[in-house]
N, C-alpha and C positions, 0 to 999 in steps of 0.2 A: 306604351310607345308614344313620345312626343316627335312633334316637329323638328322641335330642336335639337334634338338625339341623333334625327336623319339628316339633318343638318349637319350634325359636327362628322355623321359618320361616309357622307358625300365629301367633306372636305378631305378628313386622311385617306381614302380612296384614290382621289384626285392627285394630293399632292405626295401621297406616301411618305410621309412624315411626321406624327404628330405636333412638334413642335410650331414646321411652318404650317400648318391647318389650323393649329390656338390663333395665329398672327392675321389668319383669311378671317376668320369667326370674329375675331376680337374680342376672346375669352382666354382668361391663363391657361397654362399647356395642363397642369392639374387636374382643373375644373373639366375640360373636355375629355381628357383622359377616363375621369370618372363617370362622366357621362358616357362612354363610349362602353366602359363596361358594364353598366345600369343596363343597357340596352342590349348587351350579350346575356347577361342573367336574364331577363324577360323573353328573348327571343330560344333559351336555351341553346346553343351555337358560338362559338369564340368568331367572330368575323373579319379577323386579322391572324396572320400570322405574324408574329411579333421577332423576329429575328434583328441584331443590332443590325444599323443601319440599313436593313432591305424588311421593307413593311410590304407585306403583298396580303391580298385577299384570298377568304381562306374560300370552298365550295359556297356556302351558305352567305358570303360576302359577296360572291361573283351573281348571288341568286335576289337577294337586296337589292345590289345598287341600281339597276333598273328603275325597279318598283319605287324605290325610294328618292329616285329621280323625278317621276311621274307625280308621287304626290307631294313632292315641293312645290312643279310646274303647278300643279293645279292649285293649289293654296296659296302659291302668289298671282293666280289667276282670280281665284276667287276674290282675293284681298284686292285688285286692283278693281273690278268689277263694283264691289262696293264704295269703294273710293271715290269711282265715278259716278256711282248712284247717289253720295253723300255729297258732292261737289255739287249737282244740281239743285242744291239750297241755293248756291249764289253764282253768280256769273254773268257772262250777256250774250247774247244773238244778236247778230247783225244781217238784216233782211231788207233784200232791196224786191220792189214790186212798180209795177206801172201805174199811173196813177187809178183807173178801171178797177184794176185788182187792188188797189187802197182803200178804194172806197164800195169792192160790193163783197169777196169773196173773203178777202184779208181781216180785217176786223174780227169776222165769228171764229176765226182757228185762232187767233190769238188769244181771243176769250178761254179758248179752252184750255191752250196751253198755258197759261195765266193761273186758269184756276187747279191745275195737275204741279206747275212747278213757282211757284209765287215771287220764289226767291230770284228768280232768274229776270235780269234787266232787257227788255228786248228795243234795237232802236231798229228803225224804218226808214229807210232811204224810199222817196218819191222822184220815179226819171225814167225816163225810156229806155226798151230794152240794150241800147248800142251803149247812153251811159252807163247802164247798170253792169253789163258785159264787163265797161272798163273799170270798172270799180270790185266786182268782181278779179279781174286778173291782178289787180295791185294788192289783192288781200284784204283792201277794205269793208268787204263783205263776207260772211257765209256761205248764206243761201242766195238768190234771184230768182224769182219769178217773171219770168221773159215771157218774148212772144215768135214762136220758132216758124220754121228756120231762120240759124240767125245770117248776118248777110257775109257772105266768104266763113271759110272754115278757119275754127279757133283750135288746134287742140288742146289746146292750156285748159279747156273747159270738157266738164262732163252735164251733161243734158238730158235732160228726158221728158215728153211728152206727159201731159197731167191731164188737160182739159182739153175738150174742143167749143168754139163757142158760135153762133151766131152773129152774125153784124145786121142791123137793121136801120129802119130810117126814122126819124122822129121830127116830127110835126107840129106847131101849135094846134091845142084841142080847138081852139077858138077862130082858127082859119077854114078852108077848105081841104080835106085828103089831098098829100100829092098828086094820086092817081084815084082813077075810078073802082076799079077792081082793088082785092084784097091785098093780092102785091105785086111789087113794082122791078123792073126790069134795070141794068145800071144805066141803059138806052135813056130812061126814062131822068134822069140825074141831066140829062144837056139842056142846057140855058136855063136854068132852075136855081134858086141864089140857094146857096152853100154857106152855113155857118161855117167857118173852116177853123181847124188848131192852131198854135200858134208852129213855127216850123220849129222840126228838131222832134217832132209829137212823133210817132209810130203811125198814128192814124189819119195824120196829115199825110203821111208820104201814099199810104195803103191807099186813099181816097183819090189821089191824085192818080194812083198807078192804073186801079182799077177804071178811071174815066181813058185814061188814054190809051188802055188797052181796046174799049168797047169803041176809041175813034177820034175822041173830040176832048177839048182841053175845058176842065170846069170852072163856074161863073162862081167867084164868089163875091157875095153881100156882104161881110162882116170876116175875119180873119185875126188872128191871135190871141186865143182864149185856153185856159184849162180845159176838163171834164166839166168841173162845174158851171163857168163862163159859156160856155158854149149852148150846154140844157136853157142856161137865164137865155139867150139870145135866141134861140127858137123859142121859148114860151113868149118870150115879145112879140115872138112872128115876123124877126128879120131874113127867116129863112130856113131850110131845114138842113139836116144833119146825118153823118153813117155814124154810127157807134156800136159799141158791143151793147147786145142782148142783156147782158149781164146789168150793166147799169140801165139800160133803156125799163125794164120792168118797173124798176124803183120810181120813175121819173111820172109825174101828173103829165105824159104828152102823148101824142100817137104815134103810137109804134105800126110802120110798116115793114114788112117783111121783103126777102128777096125773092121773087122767084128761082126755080129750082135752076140750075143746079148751087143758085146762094152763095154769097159771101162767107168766106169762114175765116176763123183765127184758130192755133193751135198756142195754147197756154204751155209753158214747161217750168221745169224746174232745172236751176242749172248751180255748179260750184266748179271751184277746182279741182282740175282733175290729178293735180299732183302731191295734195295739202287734204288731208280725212278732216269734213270738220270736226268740230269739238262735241261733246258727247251732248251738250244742251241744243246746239243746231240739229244733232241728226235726231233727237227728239222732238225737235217742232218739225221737221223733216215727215217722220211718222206721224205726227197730229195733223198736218196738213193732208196727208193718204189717204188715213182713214177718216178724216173729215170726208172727202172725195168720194171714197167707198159705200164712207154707210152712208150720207146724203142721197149719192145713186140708188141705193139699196131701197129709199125709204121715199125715192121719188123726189125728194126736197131740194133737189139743185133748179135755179134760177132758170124761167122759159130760156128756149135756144143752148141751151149748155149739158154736156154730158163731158163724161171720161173718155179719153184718149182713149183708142182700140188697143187693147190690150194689156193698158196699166193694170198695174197689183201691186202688193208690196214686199220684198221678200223679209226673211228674219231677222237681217241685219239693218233696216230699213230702208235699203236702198228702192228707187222707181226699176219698174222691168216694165218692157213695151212691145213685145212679141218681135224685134227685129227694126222696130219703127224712128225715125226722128224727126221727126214734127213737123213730117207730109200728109197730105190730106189726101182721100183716095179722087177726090172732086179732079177736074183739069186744072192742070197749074196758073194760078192766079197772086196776083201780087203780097208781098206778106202785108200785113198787121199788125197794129199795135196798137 
């Protein structure tokens, strides 16, 4: 029994007529013909009744077409499965992250996924999460790595919490501790000069939010800089700095922590939610999880950072979050980025 057999014998089924079922096939009316009774001698069973002009199905025809329905579906299931598995020789990923997530957590998944799919071009958009949002909704992206909740609700967008991370304070080693004690209060941030981002930053606004919530509007010494700019200008000892945990570990400076109840950020992963991406994204999709996963598993994620409450990944490689969007169980405090 071939495919093709079930193939021609779904077609006269369908159309009951041999002739127009050669013309769906795009095989002469002969050729299928004799196919059709190949497949009657093999199955032992005639599977038509053959009457001029009225073709109907005979018991043993009515008992096939199902079955042979089924394993078309699946064999051009299978067929398309590898297709896509064969496609990820070559293609591209378009992946937008914040610059934090550029430079601490981004880089090792891409490795991995680099050396799993080679063939695959991945480019990197560098911008904060409300750019990226919008880069995102125009299609110019994949995936985004944001930093939730984002601000008013998008539906165009589907979201899920990945990481939670720490925010801390960093210091020239070569000055005095901000404070005396081990960590420091956001009380403690008033009249105190502030490296600050330049605006537009996630972490400029987060930094601003947080002082004006705790009372008083922040002093800054130095303003409009990167990640990187920002570390140089506290290691000069123009002043100190909030940033994520995540980059602060990498950095020669002192890190101070928040007292409890702490500064947080919640990392996500966001696309469109009306466009599946392409089978190369939702596979750095899953190299990014289970980066997440077994790092957790084996300890090795960055001080201050762990998995969002209840991330996993399911089979399809979508994010799952027990119910969650990129709230933190802490009192509501201003986002991050």
């Amino acid at each position: 029994m071939q495919l093709q057999q079930l193939a021609y014998f779904v077609a006269v089924a369908e159309t009951k007529h041999f002739t127009r079922a050669a013309a769906r096939v795009h095989v002469a009316q002969p050729s299928l013909s004799a196919q059709i009774r190949a497949l009657e001698t093999e199955l032992g069973s005639p599977l038509f009744n053959r009457a001029r002009g009225n073709i109907t199905l005979t018991a043993a025809g009515e008992a096939l077409l199902p079955l042979a329905r089924k394993i078309l579906a699946d064999a051009d299931m299978a067929r398309r499965e590898v297709q896509e598995l064969t496609d990820l020789r070559r293609g591209t990923v378009r992946i937008g992250a914040t610059p934090s997530l550029c430079t601490g957590m981004l880089p090792e998944v891409l490795r991995l996924f680099r050396q799993r799919y080679p063939g695959i071009q991945l480019l990197v958009e560098e911008g904060g999460s409300r750019d990226l949002v919008g880069e995102l909704a125009v299609g110019a992206l994949d995936l985004a790595l944001i930093i939730l909740p984002l601000q008013g609700s998008d539906p165009a967008l589907a979201t899920a919490p990945l990481l939670r991370e720490d925010l801390v304070v960093i210091s020239s080693p070569d000055g005095p501790p901000p404070v005396r004690g081990a960590r420091m209060a956001v009380e403690d941030l008033r009249d105190r000069p502030l490296v600050m981002f330049r605006r537009g930053y996630d972490l400029r606004d987060f930094t601003v939010g947080a002082c004006r919530t705790a009372g008083f509007e922040p002093t800054f010494a130095i303003e409009g800089g990167e990640m990187d700019a920002v570390c140089g200008f506290v290691m000069a000892g123009l002043g100190i700095a909030v940033i994520p945990s995540m980059v602060a570990f990498r950095q020669p400076l002192r890190t101070t922590p928040f007292a409890e109840p702490g500064l947080h950020r919640t990392i996500g992963l966001a696309h469109r939610r009306d466009v599946e991406p392409p089978r190369a994204a939702r596979e750095l999709r899953a190299t990014l999880v289970d980066f997440v996963a077994n790092a957790a598993a084996a300890d090795m994620l960055p001080p201050g950072v762990r998995p969002a409450p209840g991330v996993r990944r399911g089979a399809d490689g979508q994010l799952w979050t027990a119910g969650l969007d990129g709230l933190t169980a802490d009192p509501p405090a201003p986002r991050a980025g």
